[in-house]
C-alpha positions as CSV (number, residue, x, y, z in Angstrom):
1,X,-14.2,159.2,26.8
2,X,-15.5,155.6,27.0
3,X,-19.5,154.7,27.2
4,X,-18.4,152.5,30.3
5,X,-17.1,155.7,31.9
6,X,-20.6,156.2,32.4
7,X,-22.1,155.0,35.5
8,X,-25.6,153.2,33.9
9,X,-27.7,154.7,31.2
10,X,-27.6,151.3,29.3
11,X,-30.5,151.9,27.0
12,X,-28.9,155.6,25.8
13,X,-25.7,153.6,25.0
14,X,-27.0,150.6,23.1
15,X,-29.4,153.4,21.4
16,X,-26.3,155.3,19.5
17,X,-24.6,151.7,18.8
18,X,-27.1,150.5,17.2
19,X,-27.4,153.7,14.8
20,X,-24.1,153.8,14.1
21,X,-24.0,149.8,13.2
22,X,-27.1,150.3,11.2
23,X,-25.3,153.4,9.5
24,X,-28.7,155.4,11.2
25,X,-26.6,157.9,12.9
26,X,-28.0,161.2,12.2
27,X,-25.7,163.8,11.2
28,X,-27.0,166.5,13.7
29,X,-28.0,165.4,16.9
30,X,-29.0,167.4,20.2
31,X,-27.7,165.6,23.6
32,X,-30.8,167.6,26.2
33,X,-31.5,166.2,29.6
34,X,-31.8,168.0,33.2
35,X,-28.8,169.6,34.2
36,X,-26.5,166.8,36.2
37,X,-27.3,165.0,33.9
38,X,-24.2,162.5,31.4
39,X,-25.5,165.0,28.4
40,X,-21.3,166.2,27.5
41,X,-20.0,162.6,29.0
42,X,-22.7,161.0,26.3
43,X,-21.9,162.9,23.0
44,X,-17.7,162.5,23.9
45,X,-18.7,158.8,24.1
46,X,-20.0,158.7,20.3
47,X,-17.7,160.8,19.1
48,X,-15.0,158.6,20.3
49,X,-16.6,155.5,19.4
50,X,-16.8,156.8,16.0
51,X,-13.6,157.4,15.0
52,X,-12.5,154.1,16.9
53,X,-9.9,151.7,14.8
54,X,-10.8,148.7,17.2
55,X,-15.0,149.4,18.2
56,X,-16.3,146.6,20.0
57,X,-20.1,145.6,20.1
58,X,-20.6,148.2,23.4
59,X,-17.5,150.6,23.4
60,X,-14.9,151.9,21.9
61,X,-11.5,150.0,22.5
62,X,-9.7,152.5,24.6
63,X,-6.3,152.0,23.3
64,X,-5.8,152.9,19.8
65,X,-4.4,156.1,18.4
66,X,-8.2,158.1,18.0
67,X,-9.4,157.1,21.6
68,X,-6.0,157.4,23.7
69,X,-6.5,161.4,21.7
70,X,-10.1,161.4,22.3
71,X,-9.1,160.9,26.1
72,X,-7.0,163.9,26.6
73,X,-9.6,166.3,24.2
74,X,-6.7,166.8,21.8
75,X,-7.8,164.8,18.5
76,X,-7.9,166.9,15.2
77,X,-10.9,165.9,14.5
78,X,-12.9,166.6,17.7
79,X,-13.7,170.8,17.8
80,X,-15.5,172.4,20.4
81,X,-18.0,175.3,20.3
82,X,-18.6,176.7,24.1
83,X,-19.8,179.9,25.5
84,X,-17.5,182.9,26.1
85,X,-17.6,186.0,27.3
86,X,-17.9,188.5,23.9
87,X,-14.5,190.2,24.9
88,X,-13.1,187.3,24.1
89,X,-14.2,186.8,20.9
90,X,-13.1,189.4,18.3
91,X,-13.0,189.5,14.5
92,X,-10.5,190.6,12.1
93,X,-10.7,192.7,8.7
94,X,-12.4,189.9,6.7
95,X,-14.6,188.7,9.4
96,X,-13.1,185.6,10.8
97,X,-13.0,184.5,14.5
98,X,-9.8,185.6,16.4
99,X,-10.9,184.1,19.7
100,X,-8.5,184.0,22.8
101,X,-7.1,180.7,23.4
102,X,-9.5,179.2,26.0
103,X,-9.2,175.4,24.7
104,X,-6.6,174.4,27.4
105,X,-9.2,175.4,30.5
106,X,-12.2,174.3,28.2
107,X,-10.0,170.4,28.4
108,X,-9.2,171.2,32.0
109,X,-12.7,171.6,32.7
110,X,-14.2,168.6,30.7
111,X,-12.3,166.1,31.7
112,X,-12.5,167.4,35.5
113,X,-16.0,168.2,35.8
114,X,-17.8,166.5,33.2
115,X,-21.1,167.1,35.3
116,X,-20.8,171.4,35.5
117,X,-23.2,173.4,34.2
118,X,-22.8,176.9,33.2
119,X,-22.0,178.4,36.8
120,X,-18.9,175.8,37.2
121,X,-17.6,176.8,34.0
122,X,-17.8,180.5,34.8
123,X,-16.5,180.2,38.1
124,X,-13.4,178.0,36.5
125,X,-12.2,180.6,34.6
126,X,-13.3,183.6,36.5
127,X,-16.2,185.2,33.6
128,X,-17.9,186.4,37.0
129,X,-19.7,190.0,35.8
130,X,-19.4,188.4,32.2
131,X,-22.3,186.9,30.4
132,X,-20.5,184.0,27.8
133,X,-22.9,183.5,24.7
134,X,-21.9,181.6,21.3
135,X,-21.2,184.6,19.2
136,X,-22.2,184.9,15.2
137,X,-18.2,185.0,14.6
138,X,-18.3,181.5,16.4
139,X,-20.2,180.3,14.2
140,X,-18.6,181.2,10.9
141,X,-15.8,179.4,12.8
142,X,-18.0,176.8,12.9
143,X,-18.4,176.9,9.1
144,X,-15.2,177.5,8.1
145,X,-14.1,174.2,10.1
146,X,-16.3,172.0,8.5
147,X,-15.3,173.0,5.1
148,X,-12.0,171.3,5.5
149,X,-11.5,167.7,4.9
150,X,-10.6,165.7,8.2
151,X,-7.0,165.3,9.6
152,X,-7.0,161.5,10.3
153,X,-9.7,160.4,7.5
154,X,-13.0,159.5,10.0
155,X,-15.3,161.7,11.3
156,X,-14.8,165.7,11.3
157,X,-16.8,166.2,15.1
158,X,-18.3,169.8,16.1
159,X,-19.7,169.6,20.0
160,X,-21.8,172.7,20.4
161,X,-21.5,172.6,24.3
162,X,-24.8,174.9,25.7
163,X,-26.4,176.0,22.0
164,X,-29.2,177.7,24.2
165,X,-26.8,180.5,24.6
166,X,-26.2,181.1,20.7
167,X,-26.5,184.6,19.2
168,X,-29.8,184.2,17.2
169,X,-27.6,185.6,14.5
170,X,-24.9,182.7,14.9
171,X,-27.8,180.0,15.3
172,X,-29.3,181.6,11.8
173,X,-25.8,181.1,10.5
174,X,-25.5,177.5,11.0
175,X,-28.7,176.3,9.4
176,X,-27.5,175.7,5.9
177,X,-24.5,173.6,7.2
178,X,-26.7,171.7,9.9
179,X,-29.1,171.0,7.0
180,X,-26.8,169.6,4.3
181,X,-22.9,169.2,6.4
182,X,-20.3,168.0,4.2
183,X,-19.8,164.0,4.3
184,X,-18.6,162.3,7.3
185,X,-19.4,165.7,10.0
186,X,-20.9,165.2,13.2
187,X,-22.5,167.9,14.9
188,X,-23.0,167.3,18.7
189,X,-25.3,169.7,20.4
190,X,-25.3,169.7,24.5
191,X,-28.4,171.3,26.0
192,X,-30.0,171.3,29.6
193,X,-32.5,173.7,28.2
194,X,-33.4,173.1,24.6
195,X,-37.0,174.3,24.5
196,X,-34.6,178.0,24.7
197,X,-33.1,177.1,21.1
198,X,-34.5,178.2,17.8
199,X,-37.3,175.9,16.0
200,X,-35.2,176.1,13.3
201,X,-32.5,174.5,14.9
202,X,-34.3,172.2,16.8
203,X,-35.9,170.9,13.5
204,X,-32.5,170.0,12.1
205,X,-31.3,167.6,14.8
206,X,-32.3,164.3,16.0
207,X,-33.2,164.4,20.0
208,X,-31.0,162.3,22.2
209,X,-32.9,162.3,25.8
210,X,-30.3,161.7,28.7
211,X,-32.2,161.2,31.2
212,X,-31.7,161.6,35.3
213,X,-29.6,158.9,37.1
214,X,-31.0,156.7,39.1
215,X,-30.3,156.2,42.8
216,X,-28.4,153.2,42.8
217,X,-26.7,154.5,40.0
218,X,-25.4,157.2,41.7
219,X,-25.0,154.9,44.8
220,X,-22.9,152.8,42.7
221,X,-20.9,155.4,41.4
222,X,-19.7,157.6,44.0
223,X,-19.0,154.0,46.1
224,X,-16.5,152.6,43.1
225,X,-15.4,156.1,42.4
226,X,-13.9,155.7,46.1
227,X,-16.0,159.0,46.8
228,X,-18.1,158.6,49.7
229,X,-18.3,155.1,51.8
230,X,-21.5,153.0,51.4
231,X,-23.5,153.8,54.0
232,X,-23.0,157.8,53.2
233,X,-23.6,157.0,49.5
234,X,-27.0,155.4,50.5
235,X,-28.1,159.3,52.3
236,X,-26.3,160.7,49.2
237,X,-28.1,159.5,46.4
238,X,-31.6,160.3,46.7
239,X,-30.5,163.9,48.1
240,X,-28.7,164.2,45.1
241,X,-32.1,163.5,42.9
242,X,-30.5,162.2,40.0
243,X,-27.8,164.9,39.2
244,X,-24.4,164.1,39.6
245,X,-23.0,167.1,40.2
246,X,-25.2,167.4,42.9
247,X,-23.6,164.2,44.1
248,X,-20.1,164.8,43.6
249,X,-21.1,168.2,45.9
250,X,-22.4,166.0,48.3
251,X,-19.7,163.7,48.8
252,X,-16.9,166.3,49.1
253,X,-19.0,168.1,51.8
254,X,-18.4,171.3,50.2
255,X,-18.3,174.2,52.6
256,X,-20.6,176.9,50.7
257,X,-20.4,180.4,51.6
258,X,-23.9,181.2,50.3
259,X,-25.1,179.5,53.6
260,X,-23.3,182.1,55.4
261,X,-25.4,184.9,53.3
262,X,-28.5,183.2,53.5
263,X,-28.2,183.4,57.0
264,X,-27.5,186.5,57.8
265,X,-29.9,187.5,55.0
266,X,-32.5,185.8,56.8
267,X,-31.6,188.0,59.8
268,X,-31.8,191.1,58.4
269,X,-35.4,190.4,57.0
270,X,-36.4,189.0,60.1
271,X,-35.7,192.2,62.0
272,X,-36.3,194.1,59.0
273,X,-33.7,196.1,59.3
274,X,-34.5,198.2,55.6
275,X,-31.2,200.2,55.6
276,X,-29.5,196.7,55.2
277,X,-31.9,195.2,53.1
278,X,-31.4,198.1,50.9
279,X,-27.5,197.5,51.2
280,X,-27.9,194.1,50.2
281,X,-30.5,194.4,47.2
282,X,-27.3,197.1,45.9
283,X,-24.6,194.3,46.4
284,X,-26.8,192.0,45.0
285,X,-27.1,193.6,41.6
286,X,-23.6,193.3,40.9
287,X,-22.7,189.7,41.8
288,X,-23.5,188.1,38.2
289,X,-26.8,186.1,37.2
290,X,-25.2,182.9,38.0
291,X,-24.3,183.6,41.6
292,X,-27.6,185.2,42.2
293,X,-29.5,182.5,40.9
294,X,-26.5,180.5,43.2
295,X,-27.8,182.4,46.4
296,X,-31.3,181.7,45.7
297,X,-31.2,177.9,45.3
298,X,-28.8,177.6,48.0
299,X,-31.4,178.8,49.9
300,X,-34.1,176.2,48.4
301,X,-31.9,173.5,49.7
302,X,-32.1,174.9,53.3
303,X,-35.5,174.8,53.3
304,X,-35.2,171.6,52.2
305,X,-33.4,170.8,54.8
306,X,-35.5,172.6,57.5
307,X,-38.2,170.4,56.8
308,X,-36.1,166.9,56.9
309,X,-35.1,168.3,60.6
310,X,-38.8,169.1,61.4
311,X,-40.2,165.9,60.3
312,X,-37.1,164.4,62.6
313,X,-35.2,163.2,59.4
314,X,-31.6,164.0,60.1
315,X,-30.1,160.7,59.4
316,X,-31.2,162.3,55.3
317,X,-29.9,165.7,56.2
318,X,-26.0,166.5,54.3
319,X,-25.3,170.1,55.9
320,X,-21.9,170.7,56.3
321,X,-21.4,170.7,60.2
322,X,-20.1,174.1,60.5
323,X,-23.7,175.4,58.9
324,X,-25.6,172.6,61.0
325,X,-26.7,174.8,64.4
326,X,-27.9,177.6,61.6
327,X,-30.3,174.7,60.1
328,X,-31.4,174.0,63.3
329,X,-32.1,177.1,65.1
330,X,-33.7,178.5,61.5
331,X,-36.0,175.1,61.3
332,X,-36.9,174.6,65.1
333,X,-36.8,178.1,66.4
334,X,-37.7,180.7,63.9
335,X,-39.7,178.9,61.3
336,X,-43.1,176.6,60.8
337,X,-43.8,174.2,58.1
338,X,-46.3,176.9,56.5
339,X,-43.7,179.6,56.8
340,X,-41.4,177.2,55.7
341,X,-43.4,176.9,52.0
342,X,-44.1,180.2,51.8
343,X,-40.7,181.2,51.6
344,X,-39.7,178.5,49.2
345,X,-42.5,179.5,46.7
346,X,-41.3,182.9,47.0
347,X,-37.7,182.0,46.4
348,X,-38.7,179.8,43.3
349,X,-40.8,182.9,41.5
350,X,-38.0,185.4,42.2
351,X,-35.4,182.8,40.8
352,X,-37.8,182.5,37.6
353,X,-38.3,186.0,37.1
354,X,-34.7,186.0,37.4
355,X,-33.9,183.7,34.8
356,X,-36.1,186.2,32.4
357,X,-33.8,189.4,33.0
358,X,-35.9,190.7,35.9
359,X,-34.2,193.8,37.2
360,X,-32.0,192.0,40.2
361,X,-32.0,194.8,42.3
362,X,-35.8,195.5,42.6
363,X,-36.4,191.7,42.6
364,X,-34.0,191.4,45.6
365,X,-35.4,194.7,47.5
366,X,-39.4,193.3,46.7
367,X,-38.4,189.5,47.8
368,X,-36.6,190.5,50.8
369,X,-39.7,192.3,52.1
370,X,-42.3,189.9,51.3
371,X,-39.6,187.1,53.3
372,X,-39.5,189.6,56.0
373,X,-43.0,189.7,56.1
374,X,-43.5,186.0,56.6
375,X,-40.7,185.6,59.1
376,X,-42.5,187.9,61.3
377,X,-46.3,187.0,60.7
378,X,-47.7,185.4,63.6
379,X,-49.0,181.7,63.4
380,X,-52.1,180.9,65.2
381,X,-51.7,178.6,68.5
């Protein structure tokens, strides 16, 4: 993984260079930035750069022994810490990891969507109905890894891909080793929500912001990438609002069958029809926290939608053509621009409450109600 692989982000880049020329390069250091975000595509960068035979002033060469490894995932050097569902994860009689092996989909998904967040990487692998965390046994992994000296003779690299979903009692267990590591160890941490991680753990590593991309980066990108054609790119990128998943979504016009249940969720309030409601609010509490929260900001971005189409925007509208009459008929015929809001701030508290373990199927029964209740209010002449 090269820095140029990255589209942009030139100040980031010559950051690290520069603290690995000056020999500032902190031993711990925490890769956070909003989710779409180069924060994986960043920290693979370093770590290949370090270990490079031939480093240039901006990159890594590309062609010697540690990056053509670095490029496939497979150096000796390079270990990865990701979550997993506990089943996963077991321990034998003395307390080590025995963990499934889960490294050749982990590669697989890396290297093929370096821009998913936590619901790609469950949806890869099929951990629906699972919750993956980093477990305490992980982490003695961790420890145990970092005691032995390095295959090729460089850097010994630990990427810590989403450390907000550590075991408290795995993130207590790393401390010591994040505090004093053994020479010439690298720990990469890869957060989109670090303000969820320990103090204690924050306190040990040095913040790398990654921030958004910019428009014409992502313009750029998805152009040379031979993803979209110009003039799409130029509706794609400031849809995309600097996340590059987003983009990559955008581009392959991805058919998503949560517009489908929106839609005939919407229907169900509108007529308020409570036997169904009741149905769904049951159904809902066992798809898992990801596809809820899924469902929720798939309806956000309708809304969104609904109100480029209202304000006679379509040229910036990127439904899928099959779900553009729904769009339509839900902005034009059933909804106002106050309704409109009012459905999209109650879709943004329930997906918060969500996020903190609220019980889904009471949220869903209580949000479907107050929706109905908006959908059928009458607005004044």
């Amino acid at each position: 993984m090269l820095f140029s692989s990255i589209p942009g982000l030139q100040e980031t880049k010559e950051k690290l260079i520069q603290a690995i020329n000056n020999n500032h390069l902190a031993h711990a250091l925490l890769f956070h930035g909003p989710e779409g975000a180069a924060n994986l595509k960043m920290a693979l960068a370093l770590a290949t750069y370090v270990n490079c035979e031939n480093k240039g002033d901006q990159d890594s060469c590309g062609t010697c022994s540690s990056c053509q490894k670095m490029a496939k995932l497979i150096h000796p050097d390079l270990n990865f810490t990701f979550p997993v569902p506990g089943s996963l994860v077991k321990e034998d009689d003395d307390g080590n990891s025995k963990k499934t092996d889960i490294l050749a989909p982990w590669r697989d998904f890396v290297l093929n969507k370096p821009y998913g967040n936590l619901q790609d990487w469950i949806y890869h692998n099929g951990f629906e109905k699972k919750q993956p965390n980093i477990s305490k046994a992980a982490a003695k992994k961790i420890i145990q890894t970092v005691s032995l000296k390095s295959f090729e003779g460089g850097y010994k690299t630990i990427l810590v891909w989403m450390p907000e979903l550590m075991h408290t009692a795995a993130a207590n267990a790393l401390l010591k080793v994040l505090e004093e590591p053994p020479e010439k160890t690298l720990f990469l941490m890869v957060a989109h929500q670090p303000e969820q991680l320990l103090t204690t753990i924050l306190s040990r590593t040095q913040k790398v912001l990654v921030r958004a991309f910019t428009d014409d980066e992502i313009k750029d990108h998805i152009i040379s990438e031979g993803l979209s054609s110009r003039e799409a790119a130029l509706q794609i990128a400031p849809l995309a609002n600097g996340n590059m998943r987003e983009a990559y979504r955008l581009a392959d016009q991805v058919v998503d069958e949560n517009t489908a249940k929106f839609r005939d969720w919407m229907r169900i309030c509108f007529t308020l029809d409570i036997n169904n409601i009741m149905s769904w609010s049951d159904n809902f509490q066992t798809i898992d926290k990801e596809g809820q929260k899924a469902l929720f900001l798939t309806g956000l971005n309708i809304l969104r939608e609904s109100l480029l189409k209202r304000s006679q925007l379509e040229n910036l509208m990127r439904t899928a053509p099959s779900d553009r009459e729904f769009v339509e008929n839900f902005s034009l015929n059933a909804m106002t621009e106050d309704k409109i809001m009012s459905i999209y701030q109650l879709l943004n508290t329930a997906h918060y409450h969500l996020e903190r373990n609220a019980n889904a199927k009471i949220l869903f029964a209580d949000l479907s109600f107050d929706m109905a209740k908006v959908l059928r209010r009458k607005e004044p002449a």
